[in-house]
C-alpha positions in Angstrom: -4.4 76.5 -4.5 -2.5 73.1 -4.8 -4.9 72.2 -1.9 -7.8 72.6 -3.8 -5.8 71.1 -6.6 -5.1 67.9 -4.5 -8.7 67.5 -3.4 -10.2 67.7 -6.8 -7.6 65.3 -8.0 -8.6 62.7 -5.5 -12.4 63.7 -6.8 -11.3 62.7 -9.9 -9.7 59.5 -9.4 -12.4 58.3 -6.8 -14.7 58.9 -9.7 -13.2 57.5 -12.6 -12.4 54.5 -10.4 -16.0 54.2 -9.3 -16.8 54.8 -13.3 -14.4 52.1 -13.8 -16.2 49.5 -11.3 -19.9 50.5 -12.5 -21.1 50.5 -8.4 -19.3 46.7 -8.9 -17.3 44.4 -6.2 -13.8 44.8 -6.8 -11.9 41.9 -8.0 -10.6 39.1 -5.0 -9.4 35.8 -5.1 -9.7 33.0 -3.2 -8.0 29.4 -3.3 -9.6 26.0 -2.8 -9.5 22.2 -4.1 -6.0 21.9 -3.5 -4.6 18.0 -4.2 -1.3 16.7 -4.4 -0.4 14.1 -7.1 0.7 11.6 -6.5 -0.9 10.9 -3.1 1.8 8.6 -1.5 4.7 10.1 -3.3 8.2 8.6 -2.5 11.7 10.0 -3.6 12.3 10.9 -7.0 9.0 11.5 -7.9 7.7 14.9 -9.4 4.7 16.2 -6.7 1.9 18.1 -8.6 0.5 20.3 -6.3 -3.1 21.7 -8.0 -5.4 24.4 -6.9 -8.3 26.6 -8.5 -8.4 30.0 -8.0 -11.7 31.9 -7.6 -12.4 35.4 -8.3 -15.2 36.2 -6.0 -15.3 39.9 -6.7 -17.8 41.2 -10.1 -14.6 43.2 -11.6 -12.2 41.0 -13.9 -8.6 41.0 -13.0 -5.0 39.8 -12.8 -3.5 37.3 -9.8 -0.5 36.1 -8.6 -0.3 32.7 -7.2 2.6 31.9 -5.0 3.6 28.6 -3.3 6.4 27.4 -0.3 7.4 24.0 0.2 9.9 23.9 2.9 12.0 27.0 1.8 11.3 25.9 -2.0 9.0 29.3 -3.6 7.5 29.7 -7.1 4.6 31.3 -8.4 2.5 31.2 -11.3 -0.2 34.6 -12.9 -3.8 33.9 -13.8 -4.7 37.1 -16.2 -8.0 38.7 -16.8 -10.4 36.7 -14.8 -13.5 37.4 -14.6 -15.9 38.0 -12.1 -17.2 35.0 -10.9 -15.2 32.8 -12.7 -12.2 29.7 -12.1 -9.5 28.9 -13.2 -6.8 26.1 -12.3 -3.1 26.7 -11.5 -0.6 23.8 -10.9 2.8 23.6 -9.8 5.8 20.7 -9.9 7.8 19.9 -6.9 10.5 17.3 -6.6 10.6 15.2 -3.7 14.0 13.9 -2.7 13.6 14.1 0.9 11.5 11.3 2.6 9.8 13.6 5.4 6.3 15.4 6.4 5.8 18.8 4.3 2.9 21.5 3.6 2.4 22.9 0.5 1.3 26.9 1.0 -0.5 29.0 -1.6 -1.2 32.1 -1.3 -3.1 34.9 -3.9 -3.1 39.3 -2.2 -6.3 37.6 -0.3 -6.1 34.5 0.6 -4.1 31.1 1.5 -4.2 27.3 1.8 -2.3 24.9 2.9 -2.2 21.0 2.2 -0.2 18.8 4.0 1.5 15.1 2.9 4.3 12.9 3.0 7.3 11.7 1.0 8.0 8.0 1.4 11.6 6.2 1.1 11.3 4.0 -2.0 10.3 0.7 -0.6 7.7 -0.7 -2.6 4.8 1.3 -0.8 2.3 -0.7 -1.9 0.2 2.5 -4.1 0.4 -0.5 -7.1 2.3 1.9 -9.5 5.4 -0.6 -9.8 7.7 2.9 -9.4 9.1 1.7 -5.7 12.1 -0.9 -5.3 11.0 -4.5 -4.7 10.6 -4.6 -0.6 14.0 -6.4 1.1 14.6 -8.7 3.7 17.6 -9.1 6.1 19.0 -11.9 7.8 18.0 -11.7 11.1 14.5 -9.7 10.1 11.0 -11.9 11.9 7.3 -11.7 12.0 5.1 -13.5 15.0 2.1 -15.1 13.6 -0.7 -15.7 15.5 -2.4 -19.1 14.7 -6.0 -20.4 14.7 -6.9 -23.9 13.5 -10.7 -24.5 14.1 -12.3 -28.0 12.6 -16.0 -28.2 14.3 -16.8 -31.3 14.9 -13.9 -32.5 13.9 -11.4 -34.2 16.6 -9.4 -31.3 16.6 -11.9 -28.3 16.8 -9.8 -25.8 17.9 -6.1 -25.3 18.3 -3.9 -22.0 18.7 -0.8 -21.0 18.8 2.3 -18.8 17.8 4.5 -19.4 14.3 8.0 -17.1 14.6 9.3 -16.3 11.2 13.0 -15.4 11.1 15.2 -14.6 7.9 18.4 -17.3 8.3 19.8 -16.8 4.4 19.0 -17.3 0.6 18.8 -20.1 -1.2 17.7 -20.8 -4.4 14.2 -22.7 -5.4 15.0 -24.2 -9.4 16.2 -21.0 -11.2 15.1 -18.4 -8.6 16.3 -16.6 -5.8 14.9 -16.8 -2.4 15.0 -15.8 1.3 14.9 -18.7 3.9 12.9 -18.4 6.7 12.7 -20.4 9.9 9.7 -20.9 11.4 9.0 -22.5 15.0 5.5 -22.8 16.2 4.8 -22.6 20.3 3.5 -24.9 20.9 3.6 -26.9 18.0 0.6 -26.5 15.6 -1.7 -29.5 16.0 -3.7 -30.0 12.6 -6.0 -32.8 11.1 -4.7 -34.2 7.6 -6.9 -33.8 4.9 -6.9 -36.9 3.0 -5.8 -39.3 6.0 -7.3 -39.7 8.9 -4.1 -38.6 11.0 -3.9 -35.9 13.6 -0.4 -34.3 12.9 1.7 -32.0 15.4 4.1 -29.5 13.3 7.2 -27.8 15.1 8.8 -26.7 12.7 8.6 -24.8 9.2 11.0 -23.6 6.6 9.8 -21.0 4.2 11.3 -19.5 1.0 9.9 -16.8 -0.5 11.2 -14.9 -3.9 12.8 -12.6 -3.7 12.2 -10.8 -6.8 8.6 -11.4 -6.6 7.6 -11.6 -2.7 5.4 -15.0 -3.1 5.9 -18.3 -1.4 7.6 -20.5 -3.6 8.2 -23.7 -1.3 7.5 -24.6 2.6 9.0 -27.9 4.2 7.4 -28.8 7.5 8.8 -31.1 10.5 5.7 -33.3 11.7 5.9 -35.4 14.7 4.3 -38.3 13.5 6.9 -38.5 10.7 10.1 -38.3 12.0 12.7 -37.8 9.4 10.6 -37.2 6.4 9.6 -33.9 6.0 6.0 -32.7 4.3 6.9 -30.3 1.5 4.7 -27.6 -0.5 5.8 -26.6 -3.4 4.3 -23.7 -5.7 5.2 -23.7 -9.5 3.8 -20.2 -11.3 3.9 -19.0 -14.3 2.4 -15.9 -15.7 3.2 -12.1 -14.6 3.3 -13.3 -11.1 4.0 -11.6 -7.6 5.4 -8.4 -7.4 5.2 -5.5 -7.8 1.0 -5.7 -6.8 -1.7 -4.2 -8.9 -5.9 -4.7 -8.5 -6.8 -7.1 -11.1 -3.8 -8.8 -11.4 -3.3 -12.7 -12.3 -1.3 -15.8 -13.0 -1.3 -19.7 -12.7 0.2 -22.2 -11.3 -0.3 -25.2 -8.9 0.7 -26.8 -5.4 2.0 -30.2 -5.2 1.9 -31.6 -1.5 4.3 -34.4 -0.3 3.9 -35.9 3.2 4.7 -39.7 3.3 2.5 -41.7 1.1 0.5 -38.4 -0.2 2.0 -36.8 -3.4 -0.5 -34.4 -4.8 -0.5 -31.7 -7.3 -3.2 -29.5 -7.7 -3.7 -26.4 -10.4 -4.2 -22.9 -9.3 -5.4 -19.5 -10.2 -4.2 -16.3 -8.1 -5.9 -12.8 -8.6 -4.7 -9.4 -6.9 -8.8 -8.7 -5.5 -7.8 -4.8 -4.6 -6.2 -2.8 -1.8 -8.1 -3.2 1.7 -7.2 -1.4 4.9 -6.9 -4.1 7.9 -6.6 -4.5 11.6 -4.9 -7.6 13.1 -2.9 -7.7 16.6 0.5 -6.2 15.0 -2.0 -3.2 13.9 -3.9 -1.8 11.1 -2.2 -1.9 7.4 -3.1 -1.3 4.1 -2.7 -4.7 2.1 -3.5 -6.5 -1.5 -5.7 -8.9 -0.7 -4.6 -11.9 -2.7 -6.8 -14.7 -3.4 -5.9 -18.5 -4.9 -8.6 -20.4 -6.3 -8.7 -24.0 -8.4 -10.0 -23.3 -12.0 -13.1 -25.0 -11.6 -14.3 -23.0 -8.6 -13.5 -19.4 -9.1 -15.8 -18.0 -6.3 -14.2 -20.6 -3.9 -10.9 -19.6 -2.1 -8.3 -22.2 -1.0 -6.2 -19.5 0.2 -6.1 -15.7 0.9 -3.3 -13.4 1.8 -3.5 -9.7 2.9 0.2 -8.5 2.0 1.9 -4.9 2.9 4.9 -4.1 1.4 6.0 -1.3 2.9 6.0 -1.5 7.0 5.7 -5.5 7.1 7.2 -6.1 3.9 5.1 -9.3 4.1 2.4 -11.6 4.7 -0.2 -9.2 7.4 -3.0 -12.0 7.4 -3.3 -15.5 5.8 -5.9 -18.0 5.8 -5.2 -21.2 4.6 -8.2 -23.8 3.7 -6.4 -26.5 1.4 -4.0 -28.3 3.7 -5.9 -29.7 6.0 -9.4 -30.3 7.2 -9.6 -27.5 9.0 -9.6 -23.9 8.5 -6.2 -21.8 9.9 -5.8 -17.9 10.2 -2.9 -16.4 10.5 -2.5 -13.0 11.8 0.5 -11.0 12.3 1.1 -10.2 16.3 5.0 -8.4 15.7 7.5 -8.1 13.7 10.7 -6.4 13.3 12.3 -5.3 9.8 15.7 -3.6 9.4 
C-alpha cells in the first residue's frame, strides 16, 4: 500500500510540475559581457566587475550570482526573471595588491571568468590624474637613438647615440627639477638654422620638472663655441604638463641663446591623444604631445610621444625648430629604479 502510495505521489508531483511548466523550458542562466572598470586599475581603486545574466530557459525564475577574486567571495540574487530576458549584476572589489587576478562568476549553470591587472600607482598614463606623478632617481638613464637628416643640405645625414643620466635636482626660477646629463657618441653633428655654421654637440644638460614631467631648460656644449654654452629655455604658463589628458593645452615660448643668436619664439602645446608605439627600447603606450607656433596650428615644431609608467619619459621626440634639419629621437634602453 505505501508503494502504491509513493508511486502516485510521484504521479502527482511529475504532473503538477509539468502543469506548472505548461510543456515549457525550465528556467537556466547563463553569464556573458563581463567588464572590469576601471580597465588599468592601480591600488586603491574600487574594481567594478559587471556582468548580465541571461535566462535562457521559457520559465521565470530566481538566481544566485556568485564571484571569487583571489579567495575574496560575494554574491548578489536576480529574482523573478523571465524567460528570455537580462538583467545586469555588478560587484565592487578593492584592489590593494598590484598583481595579475581573474574575476569568476558563476550562476547553478554556468561560469566566466575575466582576467586583469592591478598596477602600483605610478602615473600609468590612463589620463585620470588618480596615479602619483612618475619619479626619477639619481642614477636612473635612457639611450636615445639619434637621426639628423638635412637633404641637400651639407650635412644630410648624421646618427648617433644621446645617454641621459639623472645627476641631481636643481631648480629652474621657482620650480623644481631633475638634472640630467647627456653625452652624445659620437657627438651630434647639426647645421644651425639661422647661420650658416655646421655645429658638433658633445654634451647636453637637461632639466625637467618635476612636478609636471616637461622640459623646462637644455644647455648644450658645441665645439665651435668653446666656453659659451647654447641654452633653450621653455617659459609655460597655463595647466601645463602633468598629469596627461587628450585635449589638453597651454602656452608658452622657447628663447634660444648660442653666441650672437638670442631668440624667443611663442608656443602652443596640445595633448593630441593616447597612441600605442614601437621604437628600438619596444612598444609603449604614449601621449603624443605636439608644439606648434600660434600662427601655424597644423605645422609641428616639435612632437613628443611620453609614457609615464615603464619609461617615465620621453619614448620618441622629433625636433624640427633648432636647426635646419629634421632630428628623431627614439628610445633604444633605459633603466628606472
Amino acid at each position: 500500500m505505501k508503494r502504491v502510495f509513493g508511486v502516485m505521489l510521484v504521479l502527482l508531483l511529475a504532473v503538477s510540475f509539468l502543469a506548472a511548466c505548461d510543456g515549457k523550458t525550465p528556467a537556466e542562466f547563463t553569464l556573458s559581457s563581463v567588464t572590469v572598470s576601471p580597465s588599468a586599475p592601480e591600488v586603491g581603486d574600487t574594481v567594478t566587475i559587471s556582468a548580465t545574466v541571461t535566462n535562457a530557459g521559457e520559465v521565470s525564475g530566481d538566481c544566485a550570482v556568485s564571484l571569487t577574486v583571489d579567495g575574496y567571495t560575494d554574491s548578489e540574487s536576480v529574482s523573478a526573471l523571465a524567460g528570455g530576458a537580462s538583467s545586469s549584476v555588478s560587484f565592487s572589489y578593492d584592489a590593494t595588491t598590484a598583481d595579475d587576478y581573474t574575476a569568476t562568476l558563476s550562476t547553478p549553470d554556468a561560469t566566466a571568468t575575466k582576467s586583469f591587472t592591478v598596477k602600483e600607482v605610478d602615473g600609468n598614463g590612463d589620463g585620470d590624474g588618480d596615479g602619483a606623478v612618475p619619479t626619477w632617481s639619481v642614477g636612473d638613464y635612457w639611450v636615445m637613438e639619434c637621426t639628423y637628416a638635412n637633404p641637400g643640405g651639407k650635412v644630410e645625414l648624421h646618427t648617433c647615440e644621446l645617454t641621459v643620466t639623472v645627476v641631481g635636482e636643481e631648480a629652474v626660477g621657482d620650480e623644481a627639477c631633475y638634472m640630467s646629463a647627456g653625452v652624445f657618441e659620437p657627438a651630434a653633428t647639426r647645421e644651425a638654422a639661422d647661420m650658416p655654421l655646421t655645429l658638433n654637440i658633445e654634451t647636453a644638460d637637461i632639466w625637467t620638472s618635476k612636478a609636471n614631467l616637461v622640459y623646462l631648460k637644455m644647455s648644450s656644449a658645441i665645439a665651435e663655441l668653446p666656453g659659451l654654452p647654447s641654452t633653450v629655455t621653455w617659459t609655460l604658463t597655463g595647466d601645463y604638463g602633468y598629469p596627461f589628458a587628450e585635449g589638453q593645452t597651454w602656452s608658452g615660448s622657447v628663447r634660444v641663446v648660442a653666441g650672437v643668436l638670442d631668440e624667443i619664439t611663442d608656443l602652443e602645446f596640445e595633448i593630441l591623444g593616447e597612441e600605442t608605439i614601437t621604437v628600438p627600447a619596444g612598444t609603449f603606450d604614449c601621449y603624443h604631445l605636439v608644439a606648434y607656433e600660434p600662427t601655424s596650428p597644423g605645422t609641428y615644431v616639435n612632437e613628443y610621444w611620453i609614457n609615464t609608467d615603464e619609461v617615465r619619459s620621453v619614448v620618441k621626440e622629433i625636433e624640427r625648430s633648432l636647426w635646419k634639419g629634421e632630428e628623431i629621437r627614439e628610445l633604444s634602453s633605459y633603466s628606472v629604479s
